[in-house]
C-alpha positions in Angstrom: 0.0 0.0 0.0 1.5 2.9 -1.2 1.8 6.2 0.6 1.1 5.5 4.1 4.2 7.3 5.0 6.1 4.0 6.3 8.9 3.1 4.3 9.6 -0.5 3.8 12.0 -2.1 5.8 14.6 -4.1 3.8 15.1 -7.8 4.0 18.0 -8.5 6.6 21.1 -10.4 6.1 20.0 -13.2 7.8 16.9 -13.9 6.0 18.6 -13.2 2.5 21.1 -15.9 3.1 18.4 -18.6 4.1 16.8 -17.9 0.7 19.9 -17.9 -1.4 20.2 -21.5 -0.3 16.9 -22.7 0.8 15.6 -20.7 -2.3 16.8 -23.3 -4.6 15.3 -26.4 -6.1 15.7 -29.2 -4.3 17.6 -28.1 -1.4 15.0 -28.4 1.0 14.1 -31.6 0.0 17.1 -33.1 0.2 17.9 -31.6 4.1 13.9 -33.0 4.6 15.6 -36.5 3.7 18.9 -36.1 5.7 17.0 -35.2 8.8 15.7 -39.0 9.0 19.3 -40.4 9.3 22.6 -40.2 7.2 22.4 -42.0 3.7 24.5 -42.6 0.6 24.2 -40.8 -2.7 21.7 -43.5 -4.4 19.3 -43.6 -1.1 19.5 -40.5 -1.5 18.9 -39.9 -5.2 16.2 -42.5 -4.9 14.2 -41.0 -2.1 14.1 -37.2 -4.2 12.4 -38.3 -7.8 13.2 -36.1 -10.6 16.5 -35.1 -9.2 19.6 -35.8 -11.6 23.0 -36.9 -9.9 24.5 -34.0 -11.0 21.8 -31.5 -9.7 22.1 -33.7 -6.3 25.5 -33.5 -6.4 25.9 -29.8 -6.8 22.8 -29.7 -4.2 25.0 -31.8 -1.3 28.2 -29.4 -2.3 26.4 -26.0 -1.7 24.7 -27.3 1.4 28.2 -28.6 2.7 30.2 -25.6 1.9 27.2 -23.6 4.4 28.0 -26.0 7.1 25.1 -28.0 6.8 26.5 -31.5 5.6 29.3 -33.5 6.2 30.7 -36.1 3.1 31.6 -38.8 4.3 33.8 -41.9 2.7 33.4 -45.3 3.8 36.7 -46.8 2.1 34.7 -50.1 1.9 34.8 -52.6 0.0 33.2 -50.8 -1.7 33.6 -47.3 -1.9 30.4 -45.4 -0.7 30.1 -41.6 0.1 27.5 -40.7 2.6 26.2 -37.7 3.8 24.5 -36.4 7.2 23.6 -33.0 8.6 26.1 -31.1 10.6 24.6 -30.2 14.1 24.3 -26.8 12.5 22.1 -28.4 9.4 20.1 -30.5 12.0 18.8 -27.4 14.3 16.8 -26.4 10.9 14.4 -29.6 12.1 11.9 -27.1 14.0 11.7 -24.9 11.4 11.4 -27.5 8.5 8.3 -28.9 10.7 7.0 -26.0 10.9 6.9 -24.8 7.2 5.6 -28.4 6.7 2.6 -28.0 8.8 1.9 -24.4 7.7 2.0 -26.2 3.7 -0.4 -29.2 5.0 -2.9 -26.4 6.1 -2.3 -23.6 3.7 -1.6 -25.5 0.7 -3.8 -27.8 -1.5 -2.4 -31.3 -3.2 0.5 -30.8 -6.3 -1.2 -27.6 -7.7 0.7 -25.2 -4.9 -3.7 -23.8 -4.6 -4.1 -22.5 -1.5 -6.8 -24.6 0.7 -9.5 -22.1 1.4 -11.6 -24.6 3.5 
């Protein structure tokens, strides 16, 4: 509403930088799987459908490089990279809950319509 006299606060730093990587396809998701327990790349490639492995890959390297999730190797035999979230990445939890509960009330099947009932 225009001309009410109160200027518009700008977005702080903290909420821009939860968008810039929350903001993103398939990030969510993928933290929303990790929450359950640490899994390897084809759980977790399997348990996202639609997700290539490179998109997954670049994915799991953004959300490590923000301290969210750890790689880790298991030398095997075989070789097997999983990944979990950092203690950091698993505090989101509450927060993830809650935007789920707020979509299961506010939000209507695969169209994205909100549920006016």
């Amino acid at each position: 509403m225009e001309g009410n006299g109160d200027p518009c606060r700008p977005v702080d730093v903290g909420m821009t930088r939860v968008f810039e990587l929350f903001g993103k396809r398939w990030t969510g998701l993928i933290v929303s799987v990790l929450m359950q327990r640490p899994v390897h790349f084809a759980e977790l490639r399997r348990a996202i459908p639609g997700i290539s492995e490179r998109m997954l890959s670049d994915r799991l390297t953004e959300l490590a490089g923000a301290g969210l999730v750890v790689r880790e190797v298991d030398e095997g035999p075989p070789l097997r990279v999983a990944y979990r979230l950092t203690d950091a990445g698993a505090a989101m939890e509450p927060a993830l809950e809650e935007l789920g509960r707020w979509a299961e009330k506010h939000l209507a099947g695969e169209s994205g319509c909100p549920n006016h009932g």
